[in-house]
C-alpha positions in Angstrom: -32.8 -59.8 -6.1 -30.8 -56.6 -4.9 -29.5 -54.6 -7.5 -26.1 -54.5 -5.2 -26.1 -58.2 -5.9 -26.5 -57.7 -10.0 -24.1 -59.2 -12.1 -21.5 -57.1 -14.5 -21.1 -57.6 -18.1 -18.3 -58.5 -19.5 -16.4 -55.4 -20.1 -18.6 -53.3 -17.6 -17.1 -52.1 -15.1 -20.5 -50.3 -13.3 -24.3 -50.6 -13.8 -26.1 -47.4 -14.8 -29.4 -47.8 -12.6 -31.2 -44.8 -14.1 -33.6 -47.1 -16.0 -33.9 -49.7 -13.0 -35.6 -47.6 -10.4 -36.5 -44.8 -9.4 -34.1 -41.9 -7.1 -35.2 -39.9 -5.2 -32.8 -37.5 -5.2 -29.5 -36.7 -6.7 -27.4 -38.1 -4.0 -29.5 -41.5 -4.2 -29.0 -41.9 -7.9 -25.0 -41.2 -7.5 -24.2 -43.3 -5.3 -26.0 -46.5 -6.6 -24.5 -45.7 -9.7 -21.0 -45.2 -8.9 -19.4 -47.4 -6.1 -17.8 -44.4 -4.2 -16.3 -46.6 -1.2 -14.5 -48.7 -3.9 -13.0 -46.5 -6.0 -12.0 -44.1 -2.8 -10.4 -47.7 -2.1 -8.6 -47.6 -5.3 -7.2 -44.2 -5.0 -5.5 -44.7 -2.1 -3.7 -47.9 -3.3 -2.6 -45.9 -6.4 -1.4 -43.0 -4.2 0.3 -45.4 -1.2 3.8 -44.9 -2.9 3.4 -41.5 -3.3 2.3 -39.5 -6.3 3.0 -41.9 -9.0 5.0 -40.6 -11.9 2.8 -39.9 -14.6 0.8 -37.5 -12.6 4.4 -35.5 -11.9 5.9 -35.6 -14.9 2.9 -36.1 -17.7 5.4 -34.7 -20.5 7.9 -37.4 -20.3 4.7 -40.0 -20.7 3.4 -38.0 -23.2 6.9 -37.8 -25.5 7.0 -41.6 -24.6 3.8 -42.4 -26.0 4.7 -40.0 -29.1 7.8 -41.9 -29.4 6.0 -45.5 -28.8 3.5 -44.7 -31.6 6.2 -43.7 -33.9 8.3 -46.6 -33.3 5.2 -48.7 -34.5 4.4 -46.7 -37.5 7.8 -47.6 -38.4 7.1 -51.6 -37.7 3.8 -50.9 -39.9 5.8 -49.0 -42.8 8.3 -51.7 -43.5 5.3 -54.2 -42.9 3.7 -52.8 -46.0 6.6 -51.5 -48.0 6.3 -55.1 -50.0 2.9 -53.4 -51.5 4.5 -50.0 -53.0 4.9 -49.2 -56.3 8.2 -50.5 -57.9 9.1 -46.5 -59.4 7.3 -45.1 -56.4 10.4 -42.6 -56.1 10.3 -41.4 -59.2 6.8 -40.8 -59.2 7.0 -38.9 -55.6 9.8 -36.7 -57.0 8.4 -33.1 -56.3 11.1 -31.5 -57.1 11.8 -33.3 -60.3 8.0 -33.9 -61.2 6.3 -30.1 -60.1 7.6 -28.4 -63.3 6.7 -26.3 -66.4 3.4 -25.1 -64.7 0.5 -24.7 -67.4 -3.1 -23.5 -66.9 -6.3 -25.5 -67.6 -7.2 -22.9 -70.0 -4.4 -23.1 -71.4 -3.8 -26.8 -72.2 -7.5 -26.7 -73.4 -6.8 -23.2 -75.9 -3.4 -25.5 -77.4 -5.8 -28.4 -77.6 -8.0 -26.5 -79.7 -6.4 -24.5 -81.4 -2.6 -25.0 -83.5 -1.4 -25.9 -86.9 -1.0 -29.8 -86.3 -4.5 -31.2 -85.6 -7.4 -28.8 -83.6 -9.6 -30.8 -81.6 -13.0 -30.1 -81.2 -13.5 -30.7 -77.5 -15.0 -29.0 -74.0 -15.1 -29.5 -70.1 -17.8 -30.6 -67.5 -17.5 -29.9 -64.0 -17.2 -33.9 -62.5 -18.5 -33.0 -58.8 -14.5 -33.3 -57.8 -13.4 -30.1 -55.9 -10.4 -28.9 -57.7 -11.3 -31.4 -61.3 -13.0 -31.2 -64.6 -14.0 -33.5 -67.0 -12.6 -33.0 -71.1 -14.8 -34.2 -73.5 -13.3 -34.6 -77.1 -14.7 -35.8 -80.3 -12.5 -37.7 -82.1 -10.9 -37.1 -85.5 -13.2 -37.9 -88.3 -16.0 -38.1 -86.0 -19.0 -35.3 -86.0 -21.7 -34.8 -83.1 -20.2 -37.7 -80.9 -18.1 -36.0 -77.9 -16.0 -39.2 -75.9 -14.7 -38.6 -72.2 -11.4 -39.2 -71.9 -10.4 -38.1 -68.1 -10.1 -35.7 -65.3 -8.1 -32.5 -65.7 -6.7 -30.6 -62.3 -8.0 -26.9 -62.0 -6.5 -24.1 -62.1 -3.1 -25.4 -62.9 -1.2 -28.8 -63.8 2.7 -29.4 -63.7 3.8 -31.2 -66.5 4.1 -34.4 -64.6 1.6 -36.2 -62.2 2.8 -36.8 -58.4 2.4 -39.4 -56.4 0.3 -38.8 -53.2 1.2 -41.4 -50.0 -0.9 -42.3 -46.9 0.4 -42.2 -43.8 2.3 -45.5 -44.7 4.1 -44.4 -47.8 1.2 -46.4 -50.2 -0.1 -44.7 -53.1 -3.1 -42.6 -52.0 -3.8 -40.2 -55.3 -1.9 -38.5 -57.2 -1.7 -34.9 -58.6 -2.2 -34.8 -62.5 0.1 -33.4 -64.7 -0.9 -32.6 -68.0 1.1 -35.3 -69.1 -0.8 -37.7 -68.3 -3.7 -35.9 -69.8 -2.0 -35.8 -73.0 -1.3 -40.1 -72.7 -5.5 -40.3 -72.3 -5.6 -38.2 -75.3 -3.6 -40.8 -77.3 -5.0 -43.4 -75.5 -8.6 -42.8 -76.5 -7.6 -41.9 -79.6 -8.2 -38.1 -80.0 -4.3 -37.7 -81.1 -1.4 -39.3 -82.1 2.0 -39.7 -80.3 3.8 -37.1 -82.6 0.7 -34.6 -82.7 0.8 -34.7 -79.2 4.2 -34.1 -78.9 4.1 -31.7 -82.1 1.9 -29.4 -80.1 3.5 -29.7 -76.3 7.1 -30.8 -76.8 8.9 -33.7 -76.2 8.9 -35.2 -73.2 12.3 -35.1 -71.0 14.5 -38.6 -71.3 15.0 -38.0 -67.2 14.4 -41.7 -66.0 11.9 -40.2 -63.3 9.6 -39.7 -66.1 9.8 -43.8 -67.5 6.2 -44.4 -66.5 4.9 -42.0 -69.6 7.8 -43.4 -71.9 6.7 -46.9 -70.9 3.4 -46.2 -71.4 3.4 -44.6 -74.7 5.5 -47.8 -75.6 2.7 -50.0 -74.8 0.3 -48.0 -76.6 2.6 -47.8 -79.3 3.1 -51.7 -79.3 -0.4 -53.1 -78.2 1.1 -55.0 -75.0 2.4 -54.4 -71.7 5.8 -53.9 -70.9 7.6 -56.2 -69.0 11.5 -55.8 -67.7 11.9 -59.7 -68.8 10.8 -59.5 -72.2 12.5 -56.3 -73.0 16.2 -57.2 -70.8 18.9 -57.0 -73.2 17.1 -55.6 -76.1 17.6 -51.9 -77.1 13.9 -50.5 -77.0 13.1 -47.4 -78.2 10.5 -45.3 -76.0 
């Protein structure tokens, strides 16, 4: 059977003989790999109106697809905007959130040492560019260190921020020493009021809830919920 005569796959549009036979030369293996006659065919039927448009004016199809693309991240953003968090604002405030800069060293030197409670603790590179891990051992406990999360290098804000994908979901965050200072109470290396005894009170600015609320859960043993709390005066 001629190889002329070979049927194309689907989704082929041209069959690469190099592996079929043998050329002789250069010219032999072009043309029975690329069907010059039909695609000088095909030219000419694009070109029988004249130049067609996206050869003069490429720009204008280039901001069209731009604008095309766009138009359909928009259809994709409010596709998936069911899925984002219900404070995402507040948590993406940079302005609001990228405050009160402090040092790693420096969160670590309060950690260790002030008048309310000195803990005992040290820091392990994780692998993470930019992270380390703190180690603590716990009040009342001796020779056993306990992880309790990752800590941002060089430098935290007081508050974490949000990062977003391309489609405004939740895609990281940068961590604040706040939220350091919540694993510390969590995992039981200090209290609320040492905590708050040795880095301050935390600002009642309802862009910072997500700490109150969870220092409330940790405080009461359970999550919080707007339906069991509505209508009853909660202190966080």
């Amino acid at each position: 059977m001629s190889f002329h005569n070979r049927h194309v796959a689907p989704g082929q549009n041209k069959v690469d003989l190099r592996n079929t036979r043998a050329a002789s030369d250069e010219e032999e293996l072009f043309t029975h790999y690329h069907d010059i006659p039909t695609t000088q065919a095909s030219i000419q039927e694009m070109l029988a109106g004249g130049t067609p448009d996206w050869v003069k004016r490429p720009q204008e199809f280039k901001n069209f697809a731009r604008e095309s693309m766009q138009r359909e991240k928009e259809i994709s953003d409010e596709m998936v905007e069911r899925y984002q968090m219900d404070d995402q604002e507040d948590l993406t405030n940079a302005k609001a959130r990228m405050v009160n800069p402090m040092s790693t060293d420096e969160f670590i030197r309060k950690l260790r040492v002030n008048a309310v409670c000195p803990i005992k603790c040290f820091t392990v590179y994780n692998g993470l560019p930019g992270t380390i891990g703190l180690w603590c051992i716990p009040p009342k406990v001796t020779g056993r260190a306990r992880y309790v999360c990752y800590v941002r290098t060089p430098a935290m804000y007081e508050w974490s921020l949000l990062l977003l994908d391309k489609h405004n979901l939740p895609a990281g965050e940068l961590r604040g020493w706040r939220t350091v200072l919540a694993e510390l109470i969590k995992n039981e290396i200090l209290t609320e009021w040492q905590a708050h005894q040795i880095f301050g009170n935390p600002s009642g600015n309802k862009c910072f809830r997500r700490y109150r609320q969870t220092l409330w859960e940790l405080r009461n043993g359970k999550r919080y919920t707007e339906e069991e709390l509505a209508g009853k005066e909660v202190q966080m």
